[in-house]
N, C-alpha and C positions, 0 to 999 in steps of 0.2 A: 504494500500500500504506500504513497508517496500523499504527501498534501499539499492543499491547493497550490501553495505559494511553490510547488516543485512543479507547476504547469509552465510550460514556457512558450513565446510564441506573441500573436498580437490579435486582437480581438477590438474593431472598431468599434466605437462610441455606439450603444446602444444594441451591443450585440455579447454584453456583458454575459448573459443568459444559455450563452453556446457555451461561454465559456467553463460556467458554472455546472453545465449537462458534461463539461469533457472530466473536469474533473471528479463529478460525482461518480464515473463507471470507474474510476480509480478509487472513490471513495468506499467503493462497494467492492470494491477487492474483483473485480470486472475485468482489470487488465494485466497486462506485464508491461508492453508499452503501445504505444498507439500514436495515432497523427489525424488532425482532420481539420479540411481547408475548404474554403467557400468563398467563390467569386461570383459578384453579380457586373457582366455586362465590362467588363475587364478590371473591374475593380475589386482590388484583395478585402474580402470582408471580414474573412477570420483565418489564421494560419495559425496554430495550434501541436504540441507536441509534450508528450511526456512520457515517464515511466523508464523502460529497461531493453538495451537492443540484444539482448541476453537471457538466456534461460538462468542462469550464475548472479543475476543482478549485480553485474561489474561494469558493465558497461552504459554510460546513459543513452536516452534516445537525444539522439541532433536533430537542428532543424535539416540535416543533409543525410541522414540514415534514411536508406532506401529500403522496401521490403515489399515481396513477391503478392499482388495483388490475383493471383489465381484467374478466376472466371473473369474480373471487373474487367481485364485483357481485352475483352472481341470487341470491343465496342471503338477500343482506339485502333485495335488492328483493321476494323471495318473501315475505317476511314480514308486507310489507305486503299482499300479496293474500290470506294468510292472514287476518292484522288483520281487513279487510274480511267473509272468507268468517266469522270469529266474529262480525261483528255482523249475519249474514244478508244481507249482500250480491252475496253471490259463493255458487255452490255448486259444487265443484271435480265434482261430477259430470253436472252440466246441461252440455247444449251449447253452445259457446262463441257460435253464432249465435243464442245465445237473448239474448245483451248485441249483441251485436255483427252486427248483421243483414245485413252488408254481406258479412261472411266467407263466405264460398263456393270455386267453381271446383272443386267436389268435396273440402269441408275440409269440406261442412254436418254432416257425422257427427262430427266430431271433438270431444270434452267440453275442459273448459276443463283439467282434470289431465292429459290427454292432449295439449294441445297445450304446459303447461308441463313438460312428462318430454320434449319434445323429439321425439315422435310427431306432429306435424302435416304432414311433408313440404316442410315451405316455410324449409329453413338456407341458403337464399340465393336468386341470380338468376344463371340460367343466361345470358340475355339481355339484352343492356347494359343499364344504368340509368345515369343523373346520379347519379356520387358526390356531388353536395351534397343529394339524397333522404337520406340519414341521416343530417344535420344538421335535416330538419325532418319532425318523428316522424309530424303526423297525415297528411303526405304517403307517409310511408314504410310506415303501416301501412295506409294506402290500395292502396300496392301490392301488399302483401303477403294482403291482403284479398283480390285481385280474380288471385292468382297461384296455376297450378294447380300439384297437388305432385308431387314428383319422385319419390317413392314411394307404397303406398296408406300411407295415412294408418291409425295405431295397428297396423301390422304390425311395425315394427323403431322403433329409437329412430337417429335421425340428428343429432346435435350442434346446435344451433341458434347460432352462436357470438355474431352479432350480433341476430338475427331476433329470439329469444327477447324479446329488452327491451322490441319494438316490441309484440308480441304483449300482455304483461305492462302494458305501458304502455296502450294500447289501450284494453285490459281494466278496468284502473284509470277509463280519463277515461271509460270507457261506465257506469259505477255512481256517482263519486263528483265532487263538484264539485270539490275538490281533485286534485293530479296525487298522484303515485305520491310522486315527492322531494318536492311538500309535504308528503303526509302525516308520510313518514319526518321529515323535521327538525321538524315541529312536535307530532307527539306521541312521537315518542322522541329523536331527538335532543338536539334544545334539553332538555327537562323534563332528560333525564338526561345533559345536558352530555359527550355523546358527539361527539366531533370526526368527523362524515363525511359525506357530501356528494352525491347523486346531484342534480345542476344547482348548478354550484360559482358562488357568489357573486362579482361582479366584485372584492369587497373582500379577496376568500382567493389571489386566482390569485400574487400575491408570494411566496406560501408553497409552490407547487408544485412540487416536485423534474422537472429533466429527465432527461426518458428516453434512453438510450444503447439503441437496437436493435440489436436478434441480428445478426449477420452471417451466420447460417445459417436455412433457409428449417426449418419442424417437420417432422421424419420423419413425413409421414399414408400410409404403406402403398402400397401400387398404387393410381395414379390413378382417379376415378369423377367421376361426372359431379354425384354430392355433394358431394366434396369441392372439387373445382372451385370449385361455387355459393358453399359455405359458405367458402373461404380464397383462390383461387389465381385470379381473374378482377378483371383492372384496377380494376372497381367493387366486388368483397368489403368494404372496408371504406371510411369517411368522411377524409377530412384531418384528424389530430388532433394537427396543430400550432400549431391557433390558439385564441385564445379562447371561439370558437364552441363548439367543439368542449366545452371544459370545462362551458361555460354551458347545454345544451340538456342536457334528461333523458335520456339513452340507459341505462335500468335494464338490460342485460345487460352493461354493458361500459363504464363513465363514472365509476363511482362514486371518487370522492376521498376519501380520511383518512389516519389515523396508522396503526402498526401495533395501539397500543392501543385505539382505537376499533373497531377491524376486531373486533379478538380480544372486544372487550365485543359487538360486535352478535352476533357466534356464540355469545355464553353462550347465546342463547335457545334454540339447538340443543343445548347442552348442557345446562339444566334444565327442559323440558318447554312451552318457547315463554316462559320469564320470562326477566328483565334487571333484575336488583338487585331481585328479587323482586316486579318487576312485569309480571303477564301481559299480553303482547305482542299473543297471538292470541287467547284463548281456546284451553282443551284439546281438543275436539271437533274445531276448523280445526287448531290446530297436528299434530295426529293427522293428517288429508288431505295435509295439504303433504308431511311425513317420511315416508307410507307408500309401499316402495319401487313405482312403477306399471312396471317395464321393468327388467330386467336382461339383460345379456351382450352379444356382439356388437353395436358400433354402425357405421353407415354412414357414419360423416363421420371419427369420430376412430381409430383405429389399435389400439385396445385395447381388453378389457373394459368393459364400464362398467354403473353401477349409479343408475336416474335417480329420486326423489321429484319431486314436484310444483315445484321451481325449486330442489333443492338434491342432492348427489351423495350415495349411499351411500357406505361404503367396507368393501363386501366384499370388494374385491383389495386391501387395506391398504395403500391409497397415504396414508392422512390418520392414522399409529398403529396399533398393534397392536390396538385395539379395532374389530374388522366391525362391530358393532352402530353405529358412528359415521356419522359427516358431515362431510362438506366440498366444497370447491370451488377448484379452480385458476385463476389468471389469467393472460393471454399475460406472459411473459417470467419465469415465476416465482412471481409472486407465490401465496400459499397462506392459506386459513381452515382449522381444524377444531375440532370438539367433540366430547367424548364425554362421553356422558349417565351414563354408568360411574361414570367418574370427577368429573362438574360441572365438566369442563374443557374451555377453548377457550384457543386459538392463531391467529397470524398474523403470515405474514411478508411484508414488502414489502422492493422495492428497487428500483432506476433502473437499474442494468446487469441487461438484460436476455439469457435464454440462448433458445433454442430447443426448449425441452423443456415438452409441452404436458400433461405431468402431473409429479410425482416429479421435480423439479429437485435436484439432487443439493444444493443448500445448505440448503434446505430441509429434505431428508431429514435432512440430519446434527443438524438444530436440534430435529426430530421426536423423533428419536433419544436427543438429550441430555437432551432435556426430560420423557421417560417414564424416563430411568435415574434422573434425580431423584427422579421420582414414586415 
């Protein structure tokens, strides 16, 4: 537990009250460390940091300690296949086998927004793989290429938790000589000195907060042979306790930063695909990506859900009081959102991780404090 006065960070005149929600989930023995930042309309409203970048409590949280935001990932990595789809490279309604000629096993119908809403049938493997397959993506999209789906494809939306990346990634290296994470750091990050990272530098990994895991498994509803694929088989997911791990692109689930980096890359969900008033995608692409393709019941995750093209609605108001919004969840907590309403984005990260695969309860409170401000 740490107290208030061990919050660090800034919090504008009248926004006392986030402040006070950040440090009360430390007050409740809530965290180990944590970060949460909130811009409206490019102005810093709250940047926020406390607690431990350590399991050992030796280490403190900086306002420059970065740490693995999980799922919150597709929504930045969308951006860039937006990007693309604005300079005519990509068209979210052409079939994905139209880049990608390998995609099959009965996915050949599946368009490239249908397979980023998470309708392509392929959120896991039912049948063993080498978990070290996603640590190496053109292997792993190879399988995914050549793997039939577990549902018809564009009937229901099925969570894609890790798949997604490989897909998206894919996608990216089939149209552009650059990967996905070069593009992101070298036309948006670096230009606009946004701390975040899908393929984290050997020179950053000093800075990376560790992760305390949940000690409870996520409530996913009665067992299926989805959910299985996409969470709950030996090989579901890669070893990401090493460096490998940080260093290799995985754009659905890798990406590294601060909380204020997070909360800057979701401006562009919250003013029409710009970031410090530079368009990102182009209006025409950023229009494809946000337009909702799939709502309601999903087949992988436990609850409603509402999908765009690599980023989440929020018609069940898990991301604010505003439906017209967006956002996205990462495993253990972590959260994005923007609302175009208001030209506001958020983001919270943290190291102690809970079980709860949307609406983390510390999260929620920060949500909360941060619209009674508004």
């Amino acid at each position: 537990m740490i107290e208030a006065s061990q919050i660090h960070g800034f919090a504008a005149p009248g926004f006392e009250g986030v402040r006070a929600a950040f440090a009360q989930n430390f007050a409740e023995a809530k965290e180990l460390g944590a970060a949460f930042a909130a811009v409206r309309d490019g102005e810093i409203l709250c940047n926020l940091w406390g607690g431990h970048a350590d399991r050992a409590r030796t280490r403190a949280w900086a306002a420059d300690t970065l740490v693995p935001v999980f799922s919150a990932t597709k929504p930045i990595a969308a951006l860039i296949v937006a990007r693309l789809a604005g300079q005519g490279l990509i068209d979210y309604e052409a079939l994905l086998a139209q880049y990608w000629p390998q995609w099959g096993a009965g996915k050949e119908g599946v368009s490239v927004a249908q397979a980023l809403s998470h309708q392509a049938g392929v959120c896991g493997f039912l049948e063993p793989i080498d978990p070290a397959l996603w640590l190496d993506p053109p292997a792993l999209a190879a399988a995914l290429a050549a793997l039939a789906p577990l549902w018809p494809p564009g009937s229901a939306s099925g969570y894609h938790p890790l798949t997604w990346g490989y897909i998206a990634g894919e996608l990216v290296r089939r149209v552009s000589p650059r990967s996905l994470g070069s593009i992101l750091r070298e036309d948006i990050c670096a230009p606009l000195a946004i701390d975040f990272h899908i393929g984290l530098p050997d020179s950053e990994h000093a800075r990376v907060a560790e992760i305390q895991r949940p000690t409870e498994f996520p409530e996913l509803g009665p067992l299926t042979p989805m959910k299985r694929a996409a969470f709950l088989t030996r090989w579901a997911a890669p070893d990401r306790s090493g460096a490998q791990w940080r260093q290799v692109e995985i754009p659905s689930a890798n990406g590294h930063g601060t909380a204020l980096a997070m909360a800057r890359l979701y401006q562009a969900y919250a003013d029409g695909g710009k970031i410090d008033g530079q368009d990102i995608t182009g209006p025409s692409a950023f229009a494809a990506l946000t337009r909702i393709r799939i709502e309601g019941p999903d087949l992988v995750l436990p609850s409603l859900q509402s999908f765009g093209a690599g980023v989440m609605g929020n018609a069940y108001g898990v991301y604010g009081p505003n439906r017209a919004g967006f956002g996205h969840s990462g495993w253990g907590g972590s959260m994005g959102l923007a609302d175009p309403a208001q030209k506001l984005s958020a983001a919270y990260v943290m190291n102690r991780q809970s079980n709860k695969l949307q609406g983390d309860p510390r999260a929620q409170r920060l949500i909360a404090a941060l619209y009674e401000a508004i």
